[in-house]
N, C-alpha and C positions, 0 to 999 in steps of 0.2 A: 219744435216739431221736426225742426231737418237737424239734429244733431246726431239724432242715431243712421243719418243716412252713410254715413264711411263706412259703421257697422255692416250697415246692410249692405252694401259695396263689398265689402269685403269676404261676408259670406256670401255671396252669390260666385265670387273668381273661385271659394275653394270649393265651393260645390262643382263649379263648372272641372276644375284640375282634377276632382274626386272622378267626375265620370268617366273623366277622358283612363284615369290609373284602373277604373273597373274594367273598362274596357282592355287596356293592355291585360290586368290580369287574365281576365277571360279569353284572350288569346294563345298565353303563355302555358295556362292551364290546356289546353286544347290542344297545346304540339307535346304535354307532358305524357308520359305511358307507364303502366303502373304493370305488374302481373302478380297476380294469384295461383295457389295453388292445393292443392287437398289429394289425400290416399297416394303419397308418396309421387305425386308427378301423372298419377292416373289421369287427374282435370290439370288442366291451365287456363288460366284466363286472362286476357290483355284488356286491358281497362286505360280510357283517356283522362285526363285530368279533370276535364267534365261530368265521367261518371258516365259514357259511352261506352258498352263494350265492343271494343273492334276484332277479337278473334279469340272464340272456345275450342280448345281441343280437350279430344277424349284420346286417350291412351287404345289403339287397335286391341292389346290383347282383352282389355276393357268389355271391348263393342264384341269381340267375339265371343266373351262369355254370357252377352247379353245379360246381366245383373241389374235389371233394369232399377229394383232396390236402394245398388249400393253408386248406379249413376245420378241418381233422385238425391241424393246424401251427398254425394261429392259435387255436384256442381254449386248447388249455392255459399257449398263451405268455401271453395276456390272464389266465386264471388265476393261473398263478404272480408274475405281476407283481400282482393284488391282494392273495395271500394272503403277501409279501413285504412288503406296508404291513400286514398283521394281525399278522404276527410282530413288527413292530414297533412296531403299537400296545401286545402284550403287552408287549415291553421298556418301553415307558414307563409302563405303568399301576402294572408290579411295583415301579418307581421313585418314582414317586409313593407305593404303600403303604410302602415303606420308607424314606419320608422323604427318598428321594434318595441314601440308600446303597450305593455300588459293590458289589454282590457279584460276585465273580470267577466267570466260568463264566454268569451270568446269559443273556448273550446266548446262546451254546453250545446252554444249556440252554431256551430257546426259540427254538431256530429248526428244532428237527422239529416246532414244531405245523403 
């Protein structure tokens, strides 16, 4: 009965070293900043490693043709292309806590963030 107790010892410190490296990544991810961009620099967009956006800009001569059309079109393409470098900061950071181990599925499995 107590033989698989060291087992269990054992995975309990690497769960616990697991949370404490989530933690750090979620930090490290959080001072990272990513930018987007679409219609030639028209949008930008600054994006946290989180997947916060902290700063959209539109292009002035943009806003003064009021195209409201072709702002509706460029902002989410500018988006998606930032939050396309965040998903992929996830793939690297999970590689890094894993020592650099292929997990199969890994990418798959972050790229709905």
């Amino acid at each position: 009965m107590f033989k698989n107790l060291n087992g269990f010892a054992q995975l309990l410190k690497t769960a616990s070293s697991m949370g404490e490296r989530v933690k750090e990544i979620k930090e490290s991810l959080g001072r990272e900043i990513v930018n987007g961009s679409a219609g030639g620099d028209l949008v930008q967009v600054e994006v946290s490693g989180l997947g916060e956006v902290r700063k959209l800009r539109i292009a002035p001569e943009l806003m003064e043709k009021a195209d409201v059309e072709m702002i509706e079109e460029l902002v989410p393409a500018a988006l998606n292309e930032a939050l396309a470098q965040v998903r992929q900061l996830h793939v690297e950071k999970m590689r890094e806590a894993t020592g650099g181990l292929e997990l199969p599925g890994l990418d798959d499995a972050l790229s709905g963030l």
